[in-house]
N, C-alpha and C positions, 0 to 999 in steps of 0.2 A: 302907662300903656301896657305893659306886660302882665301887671297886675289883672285889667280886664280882659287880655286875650289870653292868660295861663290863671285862673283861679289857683290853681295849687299851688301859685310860685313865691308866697307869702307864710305857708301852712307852715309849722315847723313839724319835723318828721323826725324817723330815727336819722343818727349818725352814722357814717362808715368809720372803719379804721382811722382813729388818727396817726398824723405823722411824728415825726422826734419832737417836734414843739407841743403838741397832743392838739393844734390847731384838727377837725376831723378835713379828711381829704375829701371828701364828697356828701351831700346829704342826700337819703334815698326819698324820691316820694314818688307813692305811684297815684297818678294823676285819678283814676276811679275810684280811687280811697278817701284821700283830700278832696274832691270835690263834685261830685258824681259820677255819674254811668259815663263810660267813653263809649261811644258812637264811631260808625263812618257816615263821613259826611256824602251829600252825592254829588260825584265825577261831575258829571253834566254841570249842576249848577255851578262847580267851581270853572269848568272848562269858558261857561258863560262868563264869568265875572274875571276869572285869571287871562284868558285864551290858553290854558292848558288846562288835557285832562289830567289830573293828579289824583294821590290817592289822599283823602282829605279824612283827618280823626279831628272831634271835635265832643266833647261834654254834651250829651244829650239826653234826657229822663225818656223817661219809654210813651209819655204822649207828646212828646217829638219828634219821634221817629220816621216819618211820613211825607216823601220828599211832595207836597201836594201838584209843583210844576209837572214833576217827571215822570210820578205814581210811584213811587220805591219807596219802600219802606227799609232804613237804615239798620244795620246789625250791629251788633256788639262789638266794639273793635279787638275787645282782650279776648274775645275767643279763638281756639282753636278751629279756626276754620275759613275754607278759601271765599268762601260770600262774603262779598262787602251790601249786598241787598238783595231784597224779595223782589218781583216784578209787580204790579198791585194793577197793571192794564184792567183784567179781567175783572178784576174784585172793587168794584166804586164804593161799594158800601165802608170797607177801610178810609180811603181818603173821605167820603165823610167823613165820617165818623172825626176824622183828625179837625176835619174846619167845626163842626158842633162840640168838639170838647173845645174851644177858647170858652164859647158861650155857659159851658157847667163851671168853666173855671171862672168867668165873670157871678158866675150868681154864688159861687161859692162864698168868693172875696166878703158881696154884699151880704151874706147868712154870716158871717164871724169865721169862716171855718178855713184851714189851711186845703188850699187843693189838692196839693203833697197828698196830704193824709186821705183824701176823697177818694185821688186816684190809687193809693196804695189802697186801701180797704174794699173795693170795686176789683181792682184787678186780683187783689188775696183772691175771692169770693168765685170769681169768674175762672180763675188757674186751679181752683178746684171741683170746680162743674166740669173743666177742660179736662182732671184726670180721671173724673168718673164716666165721661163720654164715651170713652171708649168701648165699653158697654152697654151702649144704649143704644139699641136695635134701631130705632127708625129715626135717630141723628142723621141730617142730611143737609146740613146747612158746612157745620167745620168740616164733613171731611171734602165736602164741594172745594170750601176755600182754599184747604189745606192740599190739593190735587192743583190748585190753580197757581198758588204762589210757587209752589213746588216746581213750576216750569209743566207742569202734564203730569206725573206721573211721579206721585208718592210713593207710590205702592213697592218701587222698587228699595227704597229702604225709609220704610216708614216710621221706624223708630228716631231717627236723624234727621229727619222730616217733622215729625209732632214736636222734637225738640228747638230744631231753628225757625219752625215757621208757627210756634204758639201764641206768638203776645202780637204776631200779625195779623193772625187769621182771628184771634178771639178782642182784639181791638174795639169794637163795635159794640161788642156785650159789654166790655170793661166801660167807655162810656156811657152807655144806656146804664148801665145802673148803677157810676157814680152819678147820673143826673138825675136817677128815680132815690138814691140816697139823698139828695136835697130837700126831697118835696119834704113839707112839714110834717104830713100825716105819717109819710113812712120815716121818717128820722123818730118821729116818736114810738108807732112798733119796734126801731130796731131798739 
């Protein structure tokens, strides 16, 4: 039981100081090391299934993020910072986006290919379109989104903004084209 609701609780990791028996007194694991990305989970949903709102961390890859009931989009839990999520009301195209990536991850499976890898190689691709945008005059779609999950108004520090609200707002492209990397013709251009 533990096993399945703590992945890392199996991993072996470094030791702490042993004691006089040289038994170690503690083993360290950081749970996004051993077993993926930590997430926060969302309130709501937990508050629905607990009757309490808490504050819920839970192993989440980044096409999980996407609360699709509540439109939130989950943050990092090991970051420094006070957001536990993006608001995604405004932005539908994200929670798409979250319900049509199952369907790239099911053709993936059927083409041989790890989705893992689909989605890392889509997302690399799209995180670097993301830091050249900012130069590109008539971009009018991210920084829309990126104004929208930002609560209104990026603008007032938009450096802090491009950085927590990127794999949000660029979500959508990072699916679209790990499901144009499926197609047959463009797997063999790449």
């Amino acid at each position: 039981m533990l096993t399945r609701a703590l992945p890392s609780w199996g991993q072996e990791d470094a030791k702490l100081s042993a004691g006089q028996d040289g038994v170690p007194a503690a083993a360290w694991r950081t749970g996004g090391a051993v077993a993926g990305p930590v997430a926060f989970g969302c309130r709501l949903c937990a508050a629905r299934r607990t009757g309490t709102a808490v504050r819920v961390v839970r192993y989440a890859p980044r096409w999980q993020r996407v609360c699709v009931r509540h439109g939130r989009w989950q943050l990092d839990a090991d970051a420094d910072q006070p957001l536990e999520h993006l608001d995604l009301r405004a932005v539908p195209e994200v929670t798409g986006a979250q319900r049509r990536w199952a369907g790239v991850a099911r053709r993936a499976v059927r083409a041989g290919v790890d989705p893992e890898r689909v989605f890392a190689l889509a997302h690399a691709v799209v995180a670097r379109w993301w830091e050249q945008a900012l130069h590109w005059e008539r971009e009018a779609v991210w920084p829309r989104r990126l104004h929208q999950v930002s609560g209104g108004n990026a603008g007032g520090d938009l450096e802090r903004w491009r950085i927590v609200g990127r794999d949000a707002v660029v979500f959508p492209e990072v699916v679209a084209v790990a499901d144009a990397l499926l197609d047959p013709a463009m797997a063999e251009l790449v």
